[in-house]
N, C-alpha and C positions, 0 to 999 in steps of 0.2 A: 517274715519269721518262718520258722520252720515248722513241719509236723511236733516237731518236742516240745514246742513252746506252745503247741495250741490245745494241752490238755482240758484249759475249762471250756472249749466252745462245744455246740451241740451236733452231735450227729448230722452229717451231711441231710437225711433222709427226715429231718425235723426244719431245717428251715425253707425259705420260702422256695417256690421252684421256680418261680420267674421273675425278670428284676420290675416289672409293674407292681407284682405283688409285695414286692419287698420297698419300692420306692414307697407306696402309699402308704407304708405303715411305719416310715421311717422319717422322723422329726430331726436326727442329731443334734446337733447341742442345741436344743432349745429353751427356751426362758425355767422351764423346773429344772432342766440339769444346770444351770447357771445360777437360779436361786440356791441349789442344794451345793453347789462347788460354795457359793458365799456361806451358805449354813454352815457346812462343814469346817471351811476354813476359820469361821468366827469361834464356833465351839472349841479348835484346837488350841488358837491363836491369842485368842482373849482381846483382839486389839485398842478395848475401848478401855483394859486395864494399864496399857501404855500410853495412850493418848486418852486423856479421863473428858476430852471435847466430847468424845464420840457417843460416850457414855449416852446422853440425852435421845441419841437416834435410835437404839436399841437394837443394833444392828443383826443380832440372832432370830429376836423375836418378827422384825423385818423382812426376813430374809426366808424363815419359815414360812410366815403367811404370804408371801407371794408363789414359794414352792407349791405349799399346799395348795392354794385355789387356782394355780397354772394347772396343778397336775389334777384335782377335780374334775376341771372346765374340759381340760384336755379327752379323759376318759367318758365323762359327760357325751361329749359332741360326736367320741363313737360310737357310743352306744355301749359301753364298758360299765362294768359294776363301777361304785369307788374305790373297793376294795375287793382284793379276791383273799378267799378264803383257803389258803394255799397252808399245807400243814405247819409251817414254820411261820405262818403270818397267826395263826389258827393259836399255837403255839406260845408265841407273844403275847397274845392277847391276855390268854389263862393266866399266864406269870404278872402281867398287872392286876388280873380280877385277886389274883391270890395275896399279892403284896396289896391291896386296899382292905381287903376283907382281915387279912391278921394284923393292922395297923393298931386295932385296940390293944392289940397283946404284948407290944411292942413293951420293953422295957424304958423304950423312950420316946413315946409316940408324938409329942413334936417334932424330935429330931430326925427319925422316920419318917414321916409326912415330907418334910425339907427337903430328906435326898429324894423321895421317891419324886417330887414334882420339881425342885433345881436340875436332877442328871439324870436319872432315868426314863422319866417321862419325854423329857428330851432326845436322848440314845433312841428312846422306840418308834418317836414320829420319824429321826432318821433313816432308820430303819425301814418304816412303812415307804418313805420315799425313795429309798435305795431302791426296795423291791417292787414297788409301782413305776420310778423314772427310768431309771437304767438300765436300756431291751435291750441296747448295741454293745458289740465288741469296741467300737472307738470310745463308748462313754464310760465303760470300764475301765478299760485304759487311760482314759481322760481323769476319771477319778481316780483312778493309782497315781496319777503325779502327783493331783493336789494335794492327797497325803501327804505322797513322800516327798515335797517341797517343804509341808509345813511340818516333817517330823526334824527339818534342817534345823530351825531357828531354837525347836525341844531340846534337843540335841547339842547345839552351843551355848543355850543356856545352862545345861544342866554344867557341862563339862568346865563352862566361864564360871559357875558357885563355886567349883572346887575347887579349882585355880585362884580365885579370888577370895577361896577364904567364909565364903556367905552362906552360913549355915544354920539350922535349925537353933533354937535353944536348946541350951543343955549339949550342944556340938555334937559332932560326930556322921552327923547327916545332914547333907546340901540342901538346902530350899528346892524346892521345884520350879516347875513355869508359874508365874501367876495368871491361871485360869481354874476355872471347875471341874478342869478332867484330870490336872498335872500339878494340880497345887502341892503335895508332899512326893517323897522321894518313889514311895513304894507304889505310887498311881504313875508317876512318870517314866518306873521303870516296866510298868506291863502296858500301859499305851504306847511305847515307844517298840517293845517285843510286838504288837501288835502291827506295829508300822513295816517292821525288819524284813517279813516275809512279802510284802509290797515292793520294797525298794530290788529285794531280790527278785521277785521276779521279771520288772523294769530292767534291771541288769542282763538277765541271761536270756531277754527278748528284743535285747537293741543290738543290731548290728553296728553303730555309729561309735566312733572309738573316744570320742569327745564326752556323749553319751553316758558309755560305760565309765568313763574315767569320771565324772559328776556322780553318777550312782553309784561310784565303787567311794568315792568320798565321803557320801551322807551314810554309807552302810558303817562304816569305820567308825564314823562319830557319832551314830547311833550306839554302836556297841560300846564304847567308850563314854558315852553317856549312861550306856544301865550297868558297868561297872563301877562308877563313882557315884552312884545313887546308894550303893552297898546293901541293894535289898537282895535277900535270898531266894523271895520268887519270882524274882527280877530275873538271876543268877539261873536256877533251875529250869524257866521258861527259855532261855539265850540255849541254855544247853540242847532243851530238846528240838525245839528249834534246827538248829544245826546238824545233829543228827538227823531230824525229819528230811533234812531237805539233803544229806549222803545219802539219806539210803532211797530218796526219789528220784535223786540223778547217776545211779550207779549204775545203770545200764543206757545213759543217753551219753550224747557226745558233750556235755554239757561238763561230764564228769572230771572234765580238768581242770575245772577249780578246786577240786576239794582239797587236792593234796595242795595248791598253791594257799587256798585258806587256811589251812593246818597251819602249813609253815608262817604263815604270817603271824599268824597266833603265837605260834611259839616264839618269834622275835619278839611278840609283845609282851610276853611274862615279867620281864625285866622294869617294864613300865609302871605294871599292877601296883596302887598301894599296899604295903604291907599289912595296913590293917584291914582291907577287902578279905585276906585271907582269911584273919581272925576274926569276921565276921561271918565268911560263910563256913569258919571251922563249927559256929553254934547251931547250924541243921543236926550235926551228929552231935554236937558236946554241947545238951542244951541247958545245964548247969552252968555251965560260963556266959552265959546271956544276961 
């Protein structure tokens, strides 16, 4: 890859100086980045919701407790805190002390309690694991595919509802994935916003033309999944998105895609349902909603 491609690594003058130093402190894919590639994947994927066998193994809850006590043990036996108290972990924290603490005031405080320990509690041990497992540029990148493999299957399901017709009651809106992060249209279409800027940069970091021609496939069907979701901050998120990432590559050599994106875009207008339109005409005209 090139210097353009390597904006999130650290300062030459921050990592190790010598490859002893760097061997010793260097695990690559080991047993918590493989528990957390299956965490992640299961939390996406939902797979025990399509094979209801699996159901019995628990294969999230699984798959955490081996991350977590790999990556304990791990930290443990260097002599490593469990947790470093790093301002964004620090951060996390408060935001759970704060959502348990106003749970009474909740206007629905079983159904608060539900999300806060079904998804959230979940998202933030990931999280912890993210920011404890993954020290290496390859596990990074290791974990950019797993996403954006599993935002493929997000992605043909959303786009197979609409084509098939499989939609919410009361119509108008596609069912989602059946799991806990994708179950309605408008969680499908900002997990999947959330995936777009992964698979992009997968893309404009692969030299291999096969490669790019797979990421340039799941990028398309991602987008075309959060346009027939017909969520608005689905829509508004895609937008900014896009722009973020003109005006990040407008001075790199990267920058000739954009006009090739444009233009693909604009071949695609013809495609858009018509009533996409008349759903995102009710951001401004929100009487017609």
């Amino acid at each position: 890859m090139d210097s353009s491609t390597n904006w999130w690594r650290p300062p030459e003058a921050t990592r190790p100086t010598t490859v002893a130093h760097s061997a010793a402190n260097s695990d690559g894919y080991d047993l918590v980045f493989w528990a957390l590639v299956g965490f992640t994947a299961v939390m996406l994927l939902a797979p025990q919701q399509q094979f209801p066998v699996l159901s019995p193994l628990r294969l999230a809850m699984s798959s955490v407790v081996v991350a977590v006590v790999a990556c304990v043990y791990k930290r443990m036996s260097r002599g490593q805190p469990i947790i470093e108290f790093s301002p964004d972990v620090v951060l996390l924290l408060l935001l759970i002390a704060w959502a348990i603490v106003t749970l009474p005031f909740s206007m629905w405080p079983g159904g608060s309690l539900n999300l806060l320990t079904s998804q959230f509690l979940k998202a933030a041990v990931c999280f912890l694991l993210l920011s404890h497992a993954v020290t290496e540029p390859r596990q990074l990148w290791g974990l950019c595919w797993c996403l954006v493999l599993c935002a493929g299957p997000l992605a043909l399901t959303a786009v197979g509802n609409y084509a098939g017709g499989v939609y919410l009651q009361g119509g108008g809106r596609i069912v989602g994935y059946e799991s806990g992060l994708t179950g309605n249209p408008n969680d499908m279409a900002l997990m999947l916003n959330l995936l777009l800027p992964l698979c992009a940069a997968l893309f404009l970091g692969s030299r291999n033309l096969l490669t790019k021609l797979l990421l340039g496939a799941i990028a398309g069907m991602i987008v075309a999944a959060i346009i027939v979701t017909f969520s608005r901050a689905g829509f508004i998120m895609l937008v900014v998105i896009t722009l973020a990432y003109a005006w990040r590559l407008r001075k790199r050599p990267q920058r000739i895609w954009i006009p090739a994106i444009l233009a693909l875009g604009v071949m695609a207008l013809p495609l858009v349902p018509a009533d996409f339109y008349n759903r995102i005409n009710t951001i401004v005209n929100y009487e017609e909603d």
